[in-house]
Each structure stands twice: as C-alpha cells, then as structure tokens.
N, C-alpha and C positions, 0 to 999 in steps of 0.2 A: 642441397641436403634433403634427404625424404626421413621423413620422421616415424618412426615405428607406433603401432600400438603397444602400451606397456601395460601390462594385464600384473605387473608385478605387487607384490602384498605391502612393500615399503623397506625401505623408501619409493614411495609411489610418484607417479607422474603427475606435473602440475599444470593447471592451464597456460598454453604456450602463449595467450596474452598476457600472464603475469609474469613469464619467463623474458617474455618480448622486453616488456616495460623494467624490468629489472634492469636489463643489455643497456637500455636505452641511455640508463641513470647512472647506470655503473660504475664508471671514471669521474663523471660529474654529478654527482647530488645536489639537484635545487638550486642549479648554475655556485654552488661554493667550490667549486675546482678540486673537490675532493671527492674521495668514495665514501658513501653510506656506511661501509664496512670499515675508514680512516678516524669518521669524526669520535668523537668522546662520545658517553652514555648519558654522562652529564649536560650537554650541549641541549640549548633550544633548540635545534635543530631535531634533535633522537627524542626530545620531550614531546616533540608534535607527532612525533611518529607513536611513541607508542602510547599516547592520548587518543590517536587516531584509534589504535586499534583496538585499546578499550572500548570508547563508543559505538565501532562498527560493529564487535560481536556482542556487547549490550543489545542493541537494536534486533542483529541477526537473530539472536536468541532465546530474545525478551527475558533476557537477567535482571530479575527483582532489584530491588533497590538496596535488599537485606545481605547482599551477596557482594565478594569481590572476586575480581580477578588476579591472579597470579601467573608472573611468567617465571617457570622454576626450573634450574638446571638439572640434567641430567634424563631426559626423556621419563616416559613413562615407567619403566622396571624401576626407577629409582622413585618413585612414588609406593610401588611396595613395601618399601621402607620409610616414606617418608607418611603414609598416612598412620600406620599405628604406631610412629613417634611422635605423632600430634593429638590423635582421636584415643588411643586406647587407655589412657588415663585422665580420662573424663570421666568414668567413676571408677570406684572403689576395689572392683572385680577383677578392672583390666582385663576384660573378657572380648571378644570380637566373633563374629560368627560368618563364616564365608562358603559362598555357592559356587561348586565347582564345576563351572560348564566347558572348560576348557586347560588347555595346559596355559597358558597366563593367568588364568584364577588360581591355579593350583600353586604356579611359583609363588605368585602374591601372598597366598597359606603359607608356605614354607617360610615366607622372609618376616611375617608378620608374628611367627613361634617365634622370634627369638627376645618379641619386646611383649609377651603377656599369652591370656590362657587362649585358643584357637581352636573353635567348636566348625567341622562342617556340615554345613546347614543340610546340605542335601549334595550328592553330586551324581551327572550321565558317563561315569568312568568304565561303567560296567560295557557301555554299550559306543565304547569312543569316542563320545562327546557327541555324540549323532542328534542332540536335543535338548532341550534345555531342563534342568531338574525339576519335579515340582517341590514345592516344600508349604509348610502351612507357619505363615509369618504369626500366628498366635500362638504359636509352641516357643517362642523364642522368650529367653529368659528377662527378665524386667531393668536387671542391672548387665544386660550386653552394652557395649560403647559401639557398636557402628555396626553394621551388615553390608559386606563389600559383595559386589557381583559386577562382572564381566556382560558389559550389554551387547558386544557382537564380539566373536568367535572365529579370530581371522581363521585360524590354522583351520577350522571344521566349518566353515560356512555356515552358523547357528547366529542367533541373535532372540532379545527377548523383543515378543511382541508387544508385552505390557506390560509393564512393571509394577515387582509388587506392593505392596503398603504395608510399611514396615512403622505405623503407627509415630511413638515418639523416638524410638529409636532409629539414629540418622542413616541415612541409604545413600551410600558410597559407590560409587560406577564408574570403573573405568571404561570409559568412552575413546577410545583409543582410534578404533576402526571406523568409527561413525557419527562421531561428531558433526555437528552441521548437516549431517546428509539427509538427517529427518526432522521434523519438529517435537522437541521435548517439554515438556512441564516442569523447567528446572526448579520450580519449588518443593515436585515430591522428593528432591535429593540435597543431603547432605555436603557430601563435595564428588562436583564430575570431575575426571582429569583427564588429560590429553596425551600421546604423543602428539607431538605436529606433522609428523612422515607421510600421515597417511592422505587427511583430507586438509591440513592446516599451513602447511608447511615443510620447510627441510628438515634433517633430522636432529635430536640431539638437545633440543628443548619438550618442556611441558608445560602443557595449560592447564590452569588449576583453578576452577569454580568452585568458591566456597563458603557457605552462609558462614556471618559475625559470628554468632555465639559460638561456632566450633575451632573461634583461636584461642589461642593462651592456656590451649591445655597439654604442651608439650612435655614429654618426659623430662627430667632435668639433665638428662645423659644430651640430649636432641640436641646435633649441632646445628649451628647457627644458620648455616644455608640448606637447612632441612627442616628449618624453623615455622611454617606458614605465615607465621605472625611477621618474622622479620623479614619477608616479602611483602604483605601485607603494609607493614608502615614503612618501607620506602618503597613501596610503588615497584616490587622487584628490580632494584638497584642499589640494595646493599653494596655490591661489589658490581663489574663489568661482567654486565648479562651479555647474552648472545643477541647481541643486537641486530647481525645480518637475517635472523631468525625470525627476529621480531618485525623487523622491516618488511621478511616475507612474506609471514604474515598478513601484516596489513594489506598486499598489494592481492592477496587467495581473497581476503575479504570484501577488497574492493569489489572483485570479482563477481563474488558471490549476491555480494547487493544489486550487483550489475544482472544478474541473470535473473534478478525477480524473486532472491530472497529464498527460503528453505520452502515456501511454499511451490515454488517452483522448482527446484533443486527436488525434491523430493519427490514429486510426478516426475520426473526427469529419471530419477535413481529407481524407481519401483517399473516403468515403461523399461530400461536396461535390464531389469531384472528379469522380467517376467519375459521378454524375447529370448534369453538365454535358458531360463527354465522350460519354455515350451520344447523348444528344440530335446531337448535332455530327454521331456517325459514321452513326448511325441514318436520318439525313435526307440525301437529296440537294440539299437548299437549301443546307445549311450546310459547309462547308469547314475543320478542320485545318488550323493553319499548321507547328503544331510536329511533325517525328518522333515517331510512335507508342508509342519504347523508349524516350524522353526527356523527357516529359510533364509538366509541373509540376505539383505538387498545391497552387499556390498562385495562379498565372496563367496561366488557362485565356484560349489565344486561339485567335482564328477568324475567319472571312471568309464572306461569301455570295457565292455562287456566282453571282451576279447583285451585282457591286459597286456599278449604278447605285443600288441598295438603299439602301444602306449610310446615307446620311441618313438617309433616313426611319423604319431602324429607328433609328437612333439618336434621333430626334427623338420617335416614340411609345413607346421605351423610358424616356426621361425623364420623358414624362409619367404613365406608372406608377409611377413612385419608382423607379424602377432608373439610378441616376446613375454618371458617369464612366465608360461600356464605352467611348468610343472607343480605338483601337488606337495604340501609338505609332506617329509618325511612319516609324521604321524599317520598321515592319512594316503598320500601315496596319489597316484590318477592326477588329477588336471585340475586347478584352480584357476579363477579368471577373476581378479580383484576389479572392480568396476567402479574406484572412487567417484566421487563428482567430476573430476575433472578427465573421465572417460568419455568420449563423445559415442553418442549411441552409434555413430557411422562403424568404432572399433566393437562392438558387441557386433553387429551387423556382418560384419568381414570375417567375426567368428562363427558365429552360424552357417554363414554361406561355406567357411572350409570346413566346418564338421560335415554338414548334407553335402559337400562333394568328397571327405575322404570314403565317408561313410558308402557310399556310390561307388566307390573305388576299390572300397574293400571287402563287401557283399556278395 
C-alpha cells in the first residue's frame, strides 16, 4: 500500500504511528481479548484511558490548575450552541460580542441570536475574510458575557497572531484548526474548544477547556448534554461518550509528547509553512489569497494566476499522491492544510510539482 499525502481540511490525516498502534490494539485492548471500541465507558480500563488523556494535554498545554477538561459530543458546530447556553447568562444583559473573521465565526453569530442580544465586534467580510478584523477590546460594553473569535480560519487560511485582551470579560476561541499546533497562554481565555478532525483526533467529538467559575451558569432551557457543568462532574460520562474518540486521542497525544511537545511541533508547523509560502510569493504563477500579516500556519491557500489552470493542476496533483488541495467553495484556488501530522517531506513534493507544473505551463 503507498500512502498518499492528504493535504485535506478535515477530517485530516493522522499520524500513521498513531494509526499503526491503534491496528495494533484493535481486536485486543491491553491483552483483555476485547476492542477498545467493545469495553464499557465505565470500565477501569476506559478510566485509564481517559485519565491518560487528561494529564497528557494538561502537560501538552500547560492547563492551569483553575481549568477543566471536557470531552463533549457533537464536534465543534455544536459548541455554537453550546457556549451561549452556558456563558450568555452570566449576567444580566445576556449580551455576547463576536469577531467575524470567517464563515464559522459567522455561523457561531447566527446560532448564538437565538439564546440572547449578539453584537459584532468587528468583521473582514467586506474583503472575504482575507484578514483578521481589528477592533478596540475597550469599546466593548462592561455587562458583555463572553467575546468569541475564531483563532484560525480554515476556509481562508487567516489566523490571529495575538490575541486580544478582553480584560474581565471571558475570551472564547474556537481552536478548532490549531490547537496544539502552537504554544497558547491558556490563561488569557475563557473556554478554548476543539473539533478533534483536525489536529486531535477523528471526527465527531470536542474538547472543551474551561476555567471553574464559568460553570453553572447555564440557561435553565440548556439541556443536559449541553450542560458543561454536567460534563464537568462526571468527568464527561454522564452517558456513553465516544470513547474510540477519546482513545484516539490519547494515542495523537502520545505522539505529540513524543515529538518534543508543541515546542517542537511548532518550529515543525511554522518551517512547513513558510516552505509553502515561499514558493507562492517567489513565483508569478502562484497567487496569495490571504493577507501577508495573517497567514496560517495550518492552511496555506493560493490561486494561479492563470485560473483556467486550476483543473489540471488539481488533476496531476492527485495523481502524485498529493490529495484534497482543492479550495473551498468560498474562496475557490487550492488550499494545502498542513496539520501536525503533515510530514514536511508532503509540503516538499508540493512545491517540487508547483515549480515543475509551473515549468510546464510557462
């Protein structure tokens, strides 16, 4: 079997040592002649497991002590609804203010009107999201309950460089794209959350970092597995979580500690990056879609400057094993998602067929 590069946005590609050891286990979990995916949730067995995994991204991502973990169903969209049915009546106003740097901040606004008042703070609509908005966090009114923003922008290749300081009101970030990929201050945020597709795991779960005092303040409508608190005190097993999920998990994080931790993971992701952007700025075939100061180090998109192109690279990109570059819809051209678990060797085999299509088509 030859294994493709998967340049795909998510469900993204995982490390084939975590994929290996998974195969390994798979029929037999921890010599018990069962599957990982057979035992109970309840089981000392799934208890170690996702105690493991607790501590490993505690560690990974030096999560304060004031903070929990949550493993929450329904991936990240379903965090939309689940943050301003926990944060938005936390005071009085039920007011929320959200940065629209992309079309998932924007759905997030849309799901978040239906449970209180929904100010946007700032947004780069005018110009496709090609940037990230500025806004001035001391304009924001005193009785807001959260300030949500999107910290990377699969669809548009943008991300923030530095986040802002939203004072005592809590700062909300869906980290969907890039979690783990950098080293964050999880103290200047309220609650980060996850899908796991991208850098974490398979799909279909979310991880949910979230300081203590912003439980128990749920709408009283807020059902119960949308509840954070009722996560919170049973260690996300109210009911039968997605445990194959959480097992993934654990084994992306083993990983990850294994490669030297985000501090490494991170020169790793910013070295991928910046090989693909050379290429881009370096050629007059190739075209930049995203602002220069707002650059993702996780999804790197582009266009040829000749769009009639645009098939055909796509079609003898494929046939090199370089799969999934086309661009979304939104934005159109060629996207190249470059998770962690992209080995610089597949950025490398994309550069070499851009400067040979590009040679080919000049």
């Amino acid at each position: 079997m030859t294994r493709i590069f998967n340049f795909g946005a998510g469900p993204a590609m995982l490390p084939t040592a975590v994929m290996e050891k998974a195969q390994q286990e798979f029929l037999d979990y921890n010599n018990m002649g069962a599957s990982v995916i057979e035992i109970s949730h309840r089981s000392k067995e799934f208890d170690a497991i996702i105690n493991e995994a607790d501590a490993l991204l505690t560690e990974l991502a030096s999560i304060p002590e004031n903070y929990k973990i949550l493993y929450v169903h329904g991936g990240a969209q379903m965090q939309f609804s689940a943050v301003p049915l926990n944060l938005i009546n936390r005071l009085p106003a039920r007011k929320a203010a959200y940065v629209e740097s992309g079309n998932f901040a924007k759905l997030a606004a849309k799901e978040a009107a239906r449970y209180g008042n929904i100010t946007t703070l700032a947004s780069s609509e005018a110009t496709n999201y090609n940037c990230i908005p500025a806004f001035d966090a001391a304009a924001l009114d005193a009785d807001t309950s959260y300030v949500h923003i999107t910290s990377n922008n699969t669809i548009y290749g943008t991300r923030w460089q530095q986040f802002p300081d939203t004072g005592e009101i809590p700062l909300v970030a869906d980290m969907t794209s890039e979690l783990l990929s950098r080293k964050i201050d999880i103290s200047k945020f309220g609650i980060i959350f996850a899908g796991l597709q991208k850098n974490l795991g398979p799909a279909g779960l979310a991880c949910v970092i979230i300081r203590d005092d912003l439980l128990g303040h749920a709408l009283p409508e807020t059902p119960s597995l949308l509840n954070y608190k009722t996560y919170a005190d049973q260690h996300s097993l109210a009911n039968t979580n997605n445990t194959f999920a959480i097992y993934m998990m654990k084994l992306v994080l083993e990983w990850l500690r294994d490669q030297g931790g985000l501090d490494a993971i991170e020169a790793q992701n910013e070295s991928k990056a910046a090989l693909l952007y050379a290429a881009i700025d370096n050629s007059p075939f190739y075209q930049g879609t995203a602002h220069i100061d707002h650059r993702s180090a996780m999804n790197v998109t582009f266009n040829l400057t000749n769009p009639d192109l645009l098939d055909e690279f796509l079609s003898q990109a494929l046939a090199r094993g370089l799969y999934a570059l086309k661009g979304h819809r939104n934005v159109g051209g060629i996207r190249a998602s470059i998770y962690n678990a992209m080995p610089r060797e597949g950025c490398q085999a994309l550069v070499d067929f851009m400067q040979e299509f590009e040679k080919n088509n000049t």
